[in-house]
SETIVEX-723063 format. One line per 3 residues: their letters; for each residue x, y, z of N, C-alpha, C. Coordinates in steps of 0.001 Angstrom, whole numbers, m for minus. Atoms other than C-alpha are relative to their C-alpha. Example, Ala and Ser with C-alpha at 12.3 -4.5 7.8 and 13.67 -1.06 7.14 Angstrom:
// residues 2
AS	890,m1190,0,12300,m4500,7800,900,1200,0  m820,m1190,m60,13670,m1060,7140,m770,1090,730;
This chain:
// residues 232
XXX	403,m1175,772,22881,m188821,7063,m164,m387,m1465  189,552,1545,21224,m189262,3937,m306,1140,m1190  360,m634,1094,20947,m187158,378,m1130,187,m851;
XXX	882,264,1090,18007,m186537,m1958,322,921,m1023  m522,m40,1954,19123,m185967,m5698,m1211,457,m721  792,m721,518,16872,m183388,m7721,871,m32,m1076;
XXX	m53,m13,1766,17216,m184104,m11492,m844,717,m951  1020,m872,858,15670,m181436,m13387,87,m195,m1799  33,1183,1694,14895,m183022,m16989,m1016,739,m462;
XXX	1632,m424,806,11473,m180644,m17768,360,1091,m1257  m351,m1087,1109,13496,m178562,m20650,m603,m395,m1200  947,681,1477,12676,m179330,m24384,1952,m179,m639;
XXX	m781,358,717,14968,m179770,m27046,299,940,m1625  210,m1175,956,14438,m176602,m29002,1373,559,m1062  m1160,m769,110,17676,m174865,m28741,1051,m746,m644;
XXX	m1333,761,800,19967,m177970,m29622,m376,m426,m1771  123,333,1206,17761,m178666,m32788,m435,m1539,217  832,1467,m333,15984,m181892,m31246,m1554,188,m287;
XXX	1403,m157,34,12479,m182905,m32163,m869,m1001,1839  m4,356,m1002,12815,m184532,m28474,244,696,1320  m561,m162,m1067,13756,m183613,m24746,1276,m222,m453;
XXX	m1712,m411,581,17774,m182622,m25129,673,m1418,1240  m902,1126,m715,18165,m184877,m21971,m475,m1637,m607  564,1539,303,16635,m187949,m23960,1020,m456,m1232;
XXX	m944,540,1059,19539,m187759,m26582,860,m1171,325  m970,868,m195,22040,m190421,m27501,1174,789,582  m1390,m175,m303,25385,m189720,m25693,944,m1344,366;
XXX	m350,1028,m77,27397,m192531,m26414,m856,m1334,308  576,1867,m272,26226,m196015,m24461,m1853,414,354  1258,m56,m735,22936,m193817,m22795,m192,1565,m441;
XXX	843,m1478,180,20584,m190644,m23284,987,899,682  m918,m1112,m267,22225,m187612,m21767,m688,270,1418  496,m125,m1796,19674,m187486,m18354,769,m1305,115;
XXX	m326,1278,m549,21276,m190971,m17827,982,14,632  m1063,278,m952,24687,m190251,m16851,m148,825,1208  248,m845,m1492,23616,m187498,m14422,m872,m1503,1200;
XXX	838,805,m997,21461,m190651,m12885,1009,m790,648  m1460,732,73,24860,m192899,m12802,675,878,862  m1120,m796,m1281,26669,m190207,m11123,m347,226,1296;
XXX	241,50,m1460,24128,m189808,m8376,m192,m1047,573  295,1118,m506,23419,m193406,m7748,1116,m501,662  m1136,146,m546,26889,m193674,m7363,820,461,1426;
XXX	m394,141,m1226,27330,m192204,m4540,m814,m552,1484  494,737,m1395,27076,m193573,m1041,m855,105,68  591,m162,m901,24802,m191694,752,m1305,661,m1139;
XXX	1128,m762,588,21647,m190717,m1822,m842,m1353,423  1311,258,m877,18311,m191880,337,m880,m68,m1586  1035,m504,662,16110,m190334,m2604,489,534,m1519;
XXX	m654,m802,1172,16540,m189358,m6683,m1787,12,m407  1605,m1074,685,13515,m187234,m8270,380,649,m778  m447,m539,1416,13747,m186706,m11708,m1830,928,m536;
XXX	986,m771,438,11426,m184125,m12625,366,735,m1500  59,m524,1155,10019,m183848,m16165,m1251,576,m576  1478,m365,1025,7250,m182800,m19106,m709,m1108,298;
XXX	963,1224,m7,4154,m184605,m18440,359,m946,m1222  m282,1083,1213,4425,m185640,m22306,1271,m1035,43  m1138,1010,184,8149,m187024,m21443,165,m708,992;
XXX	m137,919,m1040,7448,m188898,m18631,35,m1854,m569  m405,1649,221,7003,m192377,m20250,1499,m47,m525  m629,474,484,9780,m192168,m22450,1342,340,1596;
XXX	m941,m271,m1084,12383,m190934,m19111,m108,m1241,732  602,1575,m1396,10646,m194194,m16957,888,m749,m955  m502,1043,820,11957,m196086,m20025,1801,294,m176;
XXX	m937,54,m130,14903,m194784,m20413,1189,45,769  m561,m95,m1475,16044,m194593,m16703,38,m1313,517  447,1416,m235,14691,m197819,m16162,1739,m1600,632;
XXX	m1909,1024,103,18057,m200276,m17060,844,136,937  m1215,m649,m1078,20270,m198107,m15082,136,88,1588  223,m346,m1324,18406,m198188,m11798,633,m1349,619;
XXX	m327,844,m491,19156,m201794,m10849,m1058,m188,1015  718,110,m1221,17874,m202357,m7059,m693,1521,583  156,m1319,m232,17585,m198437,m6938,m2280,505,m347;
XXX	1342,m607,310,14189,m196230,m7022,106,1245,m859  211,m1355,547,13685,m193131,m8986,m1182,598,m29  1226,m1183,534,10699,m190883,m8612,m327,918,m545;
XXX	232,m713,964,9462,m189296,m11434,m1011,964,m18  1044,m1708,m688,7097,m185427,m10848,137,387,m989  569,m807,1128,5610,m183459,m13513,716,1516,798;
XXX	m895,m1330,95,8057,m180171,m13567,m1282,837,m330  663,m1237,324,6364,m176667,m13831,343,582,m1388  m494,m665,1334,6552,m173967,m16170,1185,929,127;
XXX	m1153,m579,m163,9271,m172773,m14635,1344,m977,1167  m782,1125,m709,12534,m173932,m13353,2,75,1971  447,m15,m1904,11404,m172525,m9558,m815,m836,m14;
XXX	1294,556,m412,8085,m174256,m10039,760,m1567,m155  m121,1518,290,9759,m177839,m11135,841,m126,1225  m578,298,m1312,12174,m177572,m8068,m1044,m241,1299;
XXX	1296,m142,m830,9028,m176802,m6123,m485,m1518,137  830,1029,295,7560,m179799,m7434,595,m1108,807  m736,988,m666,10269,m181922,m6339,350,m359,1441;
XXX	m430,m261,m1152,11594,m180632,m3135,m1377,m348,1063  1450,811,m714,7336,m181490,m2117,m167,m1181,479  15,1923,m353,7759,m185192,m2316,1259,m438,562;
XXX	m867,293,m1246,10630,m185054,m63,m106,280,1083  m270,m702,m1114,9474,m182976,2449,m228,m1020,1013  m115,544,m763,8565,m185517,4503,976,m647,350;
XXX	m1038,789,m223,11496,m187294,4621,1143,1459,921  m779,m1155,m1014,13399,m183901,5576,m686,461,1479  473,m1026,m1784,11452,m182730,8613,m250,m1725,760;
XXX	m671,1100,m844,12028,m186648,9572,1266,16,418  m1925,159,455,15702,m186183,8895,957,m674,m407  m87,1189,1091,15648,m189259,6806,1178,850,m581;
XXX	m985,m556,1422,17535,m186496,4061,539,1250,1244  m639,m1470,m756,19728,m183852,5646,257,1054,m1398  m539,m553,1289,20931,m182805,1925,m552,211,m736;
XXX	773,399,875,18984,m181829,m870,1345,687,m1700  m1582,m318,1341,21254,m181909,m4391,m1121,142,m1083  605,74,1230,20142,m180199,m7159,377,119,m1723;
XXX	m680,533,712,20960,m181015,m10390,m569,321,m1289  518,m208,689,20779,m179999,m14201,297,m1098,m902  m91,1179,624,19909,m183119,m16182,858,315,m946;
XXX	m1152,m404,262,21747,m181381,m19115,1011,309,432  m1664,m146,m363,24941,m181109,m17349,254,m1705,183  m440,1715,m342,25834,m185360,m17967,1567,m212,239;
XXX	m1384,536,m463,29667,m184830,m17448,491,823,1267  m799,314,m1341,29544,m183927,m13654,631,m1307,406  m1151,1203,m187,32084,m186208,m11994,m669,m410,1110;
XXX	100,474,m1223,31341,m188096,m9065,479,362,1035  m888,m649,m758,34186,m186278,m7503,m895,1437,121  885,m1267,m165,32151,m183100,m7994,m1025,m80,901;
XXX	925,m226,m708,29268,m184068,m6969,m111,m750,1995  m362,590,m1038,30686,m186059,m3836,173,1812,827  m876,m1384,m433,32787,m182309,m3112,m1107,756,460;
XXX	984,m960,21,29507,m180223,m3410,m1308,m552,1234  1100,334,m1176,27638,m182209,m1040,698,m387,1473  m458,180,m1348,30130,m182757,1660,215,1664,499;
XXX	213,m1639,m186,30394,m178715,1558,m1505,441,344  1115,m825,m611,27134,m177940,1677,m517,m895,1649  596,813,m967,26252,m180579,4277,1083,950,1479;
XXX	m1016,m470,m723,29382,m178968,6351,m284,1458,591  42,m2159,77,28684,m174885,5527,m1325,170,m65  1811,m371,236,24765,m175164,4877,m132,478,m1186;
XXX	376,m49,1498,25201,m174631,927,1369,m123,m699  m683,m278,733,27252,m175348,m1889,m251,m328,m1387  87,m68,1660,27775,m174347,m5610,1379,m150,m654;
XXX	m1384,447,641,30514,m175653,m7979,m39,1371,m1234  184,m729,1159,31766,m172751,m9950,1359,m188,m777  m1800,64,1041,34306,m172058,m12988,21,1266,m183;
XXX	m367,m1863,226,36238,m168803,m13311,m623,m20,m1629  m142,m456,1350,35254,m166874,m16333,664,1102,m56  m390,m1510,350,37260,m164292,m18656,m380,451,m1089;
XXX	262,m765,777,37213,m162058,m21007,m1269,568,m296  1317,m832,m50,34063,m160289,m20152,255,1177,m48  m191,m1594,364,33244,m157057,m21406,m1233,613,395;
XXX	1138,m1175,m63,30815,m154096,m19942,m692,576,m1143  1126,m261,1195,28108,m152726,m21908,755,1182,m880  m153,m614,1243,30202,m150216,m23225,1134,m301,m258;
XXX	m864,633,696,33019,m152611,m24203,1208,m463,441  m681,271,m818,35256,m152399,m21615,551,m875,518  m483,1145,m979,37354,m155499,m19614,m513,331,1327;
XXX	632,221,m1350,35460,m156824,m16620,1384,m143,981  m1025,86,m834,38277,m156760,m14293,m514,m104,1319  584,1117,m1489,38212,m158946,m11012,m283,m1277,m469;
XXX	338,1043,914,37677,m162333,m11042,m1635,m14,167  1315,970,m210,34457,m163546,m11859,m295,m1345,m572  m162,1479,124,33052,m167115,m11968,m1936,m289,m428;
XXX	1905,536,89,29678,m168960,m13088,16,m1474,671  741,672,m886,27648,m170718,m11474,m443,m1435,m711  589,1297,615,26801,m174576,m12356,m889,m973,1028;
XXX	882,796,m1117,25138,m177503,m10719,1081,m1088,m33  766,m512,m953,25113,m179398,m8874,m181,588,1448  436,m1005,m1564,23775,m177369,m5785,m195,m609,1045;
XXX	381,318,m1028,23793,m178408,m2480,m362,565,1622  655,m901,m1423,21905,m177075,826,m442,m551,767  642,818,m679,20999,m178657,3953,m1447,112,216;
XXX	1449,124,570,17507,m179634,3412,m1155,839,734  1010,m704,m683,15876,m177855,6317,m391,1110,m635  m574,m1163,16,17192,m174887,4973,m1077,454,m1689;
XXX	1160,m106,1711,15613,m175748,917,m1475,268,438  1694,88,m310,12153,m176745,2638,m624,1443,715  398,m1105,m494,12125,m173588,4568,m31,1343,m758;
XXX	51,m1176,1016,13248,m171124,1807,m1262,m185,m1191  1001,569,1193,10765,m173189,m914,m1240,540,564  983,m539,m240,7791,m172811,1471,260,1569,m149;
XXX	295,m1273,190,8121,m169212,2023,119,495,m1475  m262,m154,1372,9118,m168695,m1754,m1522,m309,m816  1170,256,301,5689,m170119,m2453,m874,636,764;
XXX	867,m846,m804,3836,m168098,m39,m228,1379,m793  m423,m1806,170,5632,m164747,m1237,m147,190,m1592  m126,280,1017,5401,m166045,m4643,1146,293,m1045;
XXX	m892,m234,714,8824,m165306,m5505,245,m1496,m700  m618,1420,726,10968,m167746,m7914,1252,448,m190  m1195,m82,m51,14627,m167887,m7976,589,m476,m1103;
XXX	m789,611,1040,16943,m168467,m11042,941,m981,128  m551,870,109,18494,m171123,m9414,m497,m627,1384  255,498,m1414,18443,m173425,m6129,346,1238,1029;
XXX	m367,m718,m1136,20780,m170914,m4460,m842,1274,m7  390,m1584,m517,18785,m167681,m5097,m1351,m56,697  829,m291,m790,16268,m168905,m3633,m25,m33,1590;
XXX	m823,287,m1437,18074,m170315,m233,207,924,526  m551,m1729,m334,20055,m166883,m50,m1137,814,150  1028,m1456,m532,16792,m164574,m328,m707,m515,861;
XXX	1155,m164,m1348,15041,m166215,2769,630,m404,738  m811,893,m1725,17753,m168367,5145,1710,780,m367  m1414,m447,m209,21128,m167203,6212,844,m888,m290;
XXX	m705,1272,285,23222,m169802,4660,1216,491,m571  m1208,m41,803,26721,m169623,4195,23,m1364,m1132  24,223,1122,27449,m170445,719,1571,m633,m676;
XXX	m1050,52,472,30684,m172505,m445,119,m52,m1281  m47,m149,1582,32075,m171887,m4048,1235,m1721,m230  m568,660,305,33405,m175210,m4966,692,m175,m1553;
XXX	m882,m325,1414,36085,m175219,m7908,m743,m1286,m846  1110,1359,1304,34341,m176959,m11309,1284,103,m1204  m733,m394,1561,35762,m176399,m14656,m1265,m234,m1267;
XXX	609,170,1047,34626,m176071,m18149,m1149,m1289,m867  111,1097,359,34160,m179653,m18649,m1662,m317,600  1008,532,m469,31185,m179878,m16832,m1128,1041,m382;
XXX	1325,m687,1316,28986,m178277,m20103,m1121,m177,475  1413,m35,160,25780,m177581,m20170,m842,m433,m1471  341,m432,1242,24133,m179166,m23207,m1107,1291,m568;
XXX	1038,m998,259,22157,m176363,m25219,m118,126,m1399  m186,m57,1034,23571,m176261,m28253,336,m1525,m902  m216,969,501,23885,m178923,m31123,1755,m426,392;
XXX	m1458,461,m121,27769,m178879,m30796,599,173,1596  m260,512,m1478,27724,m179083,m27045,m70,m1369,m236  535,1236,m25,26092,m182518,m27499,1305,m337,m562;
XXX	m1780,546,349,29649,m183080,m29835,970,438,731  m1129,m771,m924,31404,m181409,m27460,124,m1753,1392  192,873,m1332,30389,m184003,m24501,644,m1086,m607;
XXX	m532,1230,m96,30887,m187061,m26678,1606,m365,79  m1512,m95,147,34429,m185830,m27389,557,m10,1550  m274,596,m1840,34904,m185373,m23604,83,m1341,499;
XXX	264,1097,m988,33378,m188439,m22305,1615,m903,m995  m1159,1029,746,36031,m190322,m24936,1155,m122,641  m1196,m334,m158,38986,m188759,m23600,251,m545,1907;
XXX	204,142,m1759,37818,m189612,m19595,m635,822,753  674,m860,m427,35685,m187354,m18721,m871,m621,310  982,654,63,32981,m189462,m17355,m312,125,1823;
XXX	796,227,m1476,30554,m189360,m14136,1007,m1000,989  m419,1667,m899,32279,m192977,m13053,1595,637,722  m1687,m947,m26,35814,m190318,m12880,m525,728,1324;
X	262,m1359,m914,36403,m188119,m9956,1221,1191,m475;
């Protein structure tokens, strides 16, 4: 049973105050898409990694992915204008391999998030491969209703990365493209067309999203302390 690894890299660099792609920053030894590449190469069982970006940032991603691959492959797809359409894009140049059954798994992944663990993303794919989907979440508190109120109950957010057994992506993606819906994430689109139980795998904080300039200081301070992909 084999994995294919969806690296979604087609964002910009707006929000952190980059005149670049946010995943093309320095973070320590490598760019910030790099350790997400490190963490999936790392494990066993990934068949397939598809890093989908901006046409314009496709050379510099080849270049800067390059070093890290070793004996490895990476295929690189021009992302949409949206984050359904760049999954779209990706989940295409696998399908053959899934309705072989080459990939049973498809993992999807937000290039800004570089301090998933290996342990995470190991966890999230032996769950979904097991239950037919899984998402790593972290409790949140102190949420307040619109008119100011404490959210009471727990609730949790949602991170990457996502995992779903692949029949299950290729079958929700086509129809999703038929019906022309688009989903705000891997799972909403899984959930609105296949019956897939859904496991919530425990995450934590640590596994940021960059967006902001002081995320990016946020991570390096992490990775210092041990926080690093190579960690479970």
């Amino acid at each position: 049973m084999s994995a294919a690894v969806v690296i979604l890299a087609a964002g910009s660099g707006s929000r952190v105050g980059a005149e670049v792609n946010k995943v093309l920053l320095p973070l320590r030894d490598a760019p910030v898409l790099v350790w997400s590449v490190r963490a999936a190469l790392a494990l066993p069982d990934v068949r397939r990694l598809v890093l989908v970006v901006r046409p314009e940032d496709r050379a510099d991603v080849e270049a800067a992915v390059a070093p890290h691959l070793g004996e490895r492959e990476a295929l690189v797809v021009d992302g949409g204008s949206t984050r359904h359409a760049s999954e779209w894009a990706a989940i295409q140049v696998v399908a053959d391999d899934i309705a072989s059954g080459e990939v049973d798994v498809v993992v999807v992944h937000d290039g800004a998030r570089p301090l998933a663990s290996v342990g995470l993303w190991q966890a999230v794919i032996e769950a979904g491969r097991e239950l037919g989907g899984a998402i790593p979440v972290v409790p949140v508190g102190h949420l307040l209703h619109a008119d100011l109120t404490p959210v009471s109950g727990e609730v949790g957010a949602v991170q990457t990365p996502q995992a779903f057994r692949a029949t299950e992506v290729l079958a929700a993606y086509r129809q999703a493209a038929a019906d022309g819906f688009e989903g705000t994430d891997t799972a909403a689109c899984v959930t609105a067309y296949r019956e897939v139980a859904v496991a919530a795998v425990p995450s934590s904080a640590l596994n940021l999203k960059v967006t902001f300039p002081e995320d990016l200081a946020l991570a390096v301070e992490l990775s210092l302390t041990g926080v690093s992909p190579a960690r479970p």
